[in-house]
LUMTOR-209189 format. One line per 10 residues: number of its first residue (from 1); for each residue x, y, z of C-alpha. Coordinates in Angstrom, 2 decimals. Example, Ala and Ser with C-alpha at 12.3 -4.5 7.8 and 13.67 -1.06 7.14 Angstrom:
! LUMTOR-209189
1 = 12.30/-4.50/7.80  13.67/-1.06/7.14
This chain:
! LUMTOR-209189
1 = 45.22/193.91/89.34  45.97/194.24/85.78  45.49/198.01/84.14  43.14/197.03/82.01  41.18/195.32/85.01  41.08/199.25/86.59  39.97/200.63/83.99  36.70/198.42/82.83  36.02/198.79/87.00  36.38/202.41/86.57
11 = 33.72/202.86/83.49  31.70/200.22/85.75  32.25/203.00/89.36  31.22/205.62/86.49  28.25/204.47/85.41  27.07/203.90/89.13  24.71/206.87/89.91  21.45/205.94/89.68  21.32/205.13/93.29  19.01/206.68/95.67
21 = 22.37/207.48/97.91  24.14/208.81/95.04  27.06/210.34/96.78  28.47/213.02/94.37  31.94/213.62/96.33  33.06/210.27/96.47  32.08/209.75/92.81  34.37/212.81/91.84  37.11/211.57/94.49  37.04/207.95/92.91
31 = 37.17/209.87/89.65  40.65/211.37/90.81  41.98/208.26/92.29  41.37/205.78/89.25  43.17/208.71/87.40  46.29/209.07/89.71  46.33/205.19/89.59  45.98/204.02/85.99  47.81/207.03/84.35  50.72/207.51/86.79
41 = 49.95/210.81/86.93  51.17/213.05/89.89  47.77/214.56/90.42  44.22/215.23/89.26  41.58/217.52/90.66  38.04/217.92/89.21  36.96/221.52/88.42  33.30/221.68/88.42  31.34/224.59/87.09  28.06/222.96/88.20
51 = 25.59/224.77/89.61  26.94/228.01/88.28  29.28/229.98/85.94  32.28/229.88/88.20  34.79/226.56/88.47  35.21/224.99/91.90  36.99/222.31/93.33  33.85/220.14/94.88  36.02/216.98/95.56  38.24/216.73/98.34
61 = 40.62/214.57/96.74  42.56/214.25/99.61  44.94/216.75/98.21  48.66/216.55/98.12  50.70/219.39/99.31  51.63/220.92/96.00  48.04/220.16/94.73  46.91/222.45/97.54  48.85/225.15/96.46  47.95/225.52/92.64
71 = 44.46/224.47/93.29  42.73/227.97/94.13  44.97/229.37/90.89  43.90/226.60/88.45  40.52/227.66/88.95  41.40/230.97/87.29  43.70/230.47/84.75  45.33/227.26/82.74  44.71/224.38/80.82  41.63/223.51/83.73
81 = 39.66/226.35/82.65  40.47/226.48/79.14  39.45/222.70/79.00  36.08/224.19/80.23  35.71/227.36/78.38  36.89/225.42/74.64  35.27/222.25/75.32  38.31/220.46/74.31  41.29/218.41/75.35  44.23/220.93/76.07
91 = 47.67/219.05/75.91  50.34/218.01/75.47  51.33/220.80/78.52  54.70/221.21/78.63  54.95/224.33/81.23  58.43/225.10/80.16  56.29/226.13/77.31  53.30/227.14/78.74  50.94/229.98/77.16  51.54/233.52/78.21
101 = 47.52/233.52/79.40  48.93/230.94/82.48  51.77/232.80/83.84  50.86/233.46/87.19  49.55/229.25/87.43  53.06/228.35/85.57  55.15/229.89/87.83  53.55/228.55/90.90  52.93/224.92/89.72  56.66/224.79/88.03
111 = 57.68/226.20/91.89  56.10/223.28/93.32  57.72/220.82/91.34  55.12/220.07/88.31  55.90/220.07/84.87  53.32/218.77/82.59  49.86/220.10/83.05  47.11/218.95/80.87  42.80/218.64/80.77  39.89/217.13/79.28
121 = 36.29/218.93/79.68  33.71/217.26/81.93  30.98/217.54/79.17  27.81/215.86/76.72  27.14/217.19/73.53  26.59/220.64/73.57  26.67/220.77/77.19  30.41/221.57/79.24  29.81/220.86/83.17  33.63/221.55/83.74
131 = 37.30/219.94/83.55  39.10/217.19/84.95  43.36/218.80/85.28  45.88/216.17/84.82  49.08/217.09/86.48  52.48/215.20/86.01  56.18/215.82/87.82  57.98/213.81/85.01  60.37/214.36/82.17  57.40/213.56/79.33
141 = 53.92/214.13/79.01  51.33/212.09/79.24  50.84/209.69/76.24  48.42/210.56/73.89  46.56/207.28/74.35  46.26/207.90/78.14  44.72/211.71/77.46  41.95/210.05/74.95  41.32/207.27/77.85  40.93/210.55/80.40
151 = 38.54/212.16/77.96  36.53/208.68/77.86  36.43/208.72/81.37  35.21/212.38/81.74  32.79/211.98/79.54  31.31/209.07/81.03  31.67/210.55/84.30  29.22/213.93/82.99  26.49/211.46/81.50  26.76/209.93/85.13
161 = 26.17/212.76/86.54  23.51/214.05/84.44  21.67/211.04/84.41  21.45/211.40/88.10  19.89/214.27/87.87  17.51/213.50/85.09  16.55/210.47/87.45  16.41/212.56/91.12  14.92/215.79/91.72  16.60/218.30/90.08
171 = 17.02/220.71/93.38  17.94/217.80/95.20  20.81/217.03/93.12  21.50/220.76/92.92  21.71/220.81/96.75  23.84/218.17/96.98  26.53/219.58/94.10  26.51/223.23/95.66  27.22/221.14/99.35  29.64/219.33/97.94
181 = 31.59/222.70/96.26  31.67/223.78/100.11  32.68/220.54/101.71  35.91/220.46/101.27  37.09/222.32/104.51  34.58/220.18/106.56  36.03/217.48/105.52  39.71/218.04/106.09  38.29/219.24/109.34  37.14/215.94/110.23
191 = 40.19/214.34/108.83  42.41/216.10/111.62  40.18/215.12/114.24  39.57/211.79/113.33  43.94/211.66/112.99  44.65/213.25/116.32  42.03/210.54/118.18  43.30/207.20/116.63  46.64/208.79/116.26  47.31/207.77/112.67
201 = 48.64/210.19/109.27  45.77/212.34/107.39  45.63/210.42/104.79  45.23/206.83/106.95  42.07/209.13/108.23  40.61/210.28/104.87  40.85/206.29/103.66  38.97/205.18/107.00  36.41/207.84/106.79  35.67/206.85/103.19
211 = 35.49/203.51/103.89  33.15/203.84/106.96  31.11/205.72/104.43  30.46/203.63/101.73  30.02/200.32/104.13  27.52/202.32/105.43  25.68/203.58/102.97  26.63/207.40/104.44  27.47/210.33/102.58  30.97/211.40/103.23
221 = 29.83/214.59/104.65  27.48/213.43/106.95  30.48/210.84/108.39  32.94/214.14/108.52  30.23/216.01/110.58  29.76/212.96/113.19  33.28/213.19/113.66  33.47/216.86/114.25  30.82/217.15/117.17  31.66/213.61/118.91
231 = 35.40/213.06/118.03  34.79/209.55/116.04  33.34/207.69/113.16  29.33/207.27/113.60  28.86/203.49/115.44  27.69/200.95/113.36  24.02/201.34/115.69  23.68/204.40/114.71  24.28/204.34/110.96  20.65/204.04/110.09
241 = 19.50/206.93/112.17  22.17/208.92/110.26  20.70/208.09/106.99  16.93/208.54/107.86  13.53/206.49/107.79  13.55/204.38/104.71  11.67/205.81/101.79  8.33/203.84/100.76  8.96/202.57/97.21  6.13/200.02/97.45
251 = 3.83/202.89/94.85  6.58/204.08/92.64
């Protein structure tokens, strides 16, 4: 598939939230893997400051090892949080030449082999909902042209997710973001179990989950806790019990 192929389906996967299953993590993990893919970037995490004042990590991202490891610390200090706090793009990131204020996220991201480090803010108008961090292992930054395309995709991915909630119940979308900032651990959880029973790699697990997911209309959370109590993916019979009764539109 040609790059420029990705990236009209990515604005297309963007603009794809007003659905009544609107699944927030998978839009914020496809979010990170369009990212990794069309940029050739090493890797990306969303940190979301929605609902709240503090940044999380909601997605799961499927994070690599080094990821894992800066993750917690990029929340705290770095261009992640100063993408948030300014509003702005922060780049180019060189972290040979980092800024005094990210010392303690310098020294362990440059330890585990990155060494570009950029971010655009998640955020509409006046209004900031967080950061997307670009992370690179390379000998040059990202190109400028790739950071404006990351900022274009950012911002479409906030009016997504705004418009969702403008559309939905407020506290049910507010449910579902503050679930999905504590998902994480469920989820890798479920991707160790669901590994050790079909005996393939974590990652192999995380795709199948994901996939099982959106076939079948299931948030990824629900599919994670299936796996947890009974050891496997949901069967397809049950699927619709998983989801619920059907809602009557037939007066709205």
């Amino acid at each position: 598939m040609s790059r420029e192929r990705k990236i009209a389906e990515t604005f297309v996967e963007l603009a794809d939230t007003l659905v009544a299953d609107f699944d927030v993590i998978d839009f914020l993990q496809q979010l990170t893997v369009r990212c990794c893919d069309i940029f050739a970037i090493t890797d990306a995490a969303v940190l979301l400051a929605y609902p709240g004042a503090h940044l999380y990590s909601p997605a799961p991202c499927d994070p690599s090892p080094a990821l894992s490891k800066v993750l917690d610390l990029a929340l705290r200090e770095g261009p992640g949080l100063d993408a948030y706090r300014t509003a702005s793009t922060i780049a180019p990131g060189n972290l040979a030449q980092a800024p005094q204020a990210w010392l303690d996220f310098t020294d362990l991201a440059r330890e585990t082999g990155y060494t570009y480090a950029s971010a655009v803010p998640l955020r509409l108008r006046q209004e900031t909902i967080g950061s997307l961090l670009l992370l690179r292992a390379t000998d040059s930054p990202l190109p400028a042209d790739d950071l404006a395309l990351a900022q274009a995709f950012a911002d479409a991915a906030t009016i997504g997710l705004l418009h969702a909630r403008s559309v939905q119940r407020t506290e049910t979308l507010n449910e579902q973001l503050h679930t999905a900032l504590h998902s994480r651990i469920t989820i890798e959880q479920a991707k160790g179990f669901l590994a050790a029973y079909r005996d393939i790699s974590l990652d192999d697990a995380f795709k199948v989950m994901r996939r099982h997911a959106r076939h079948h209309r299931l948030l990824l959370t629900v599919v994670a806790h299936h796996i947890i109590n009974t050891g496997d993916l949901p069967a397809p019979s049950s699927a619709s019990s998983l989801r619920g009764p059907a809602r009557d539109t037939s007066h709205e």
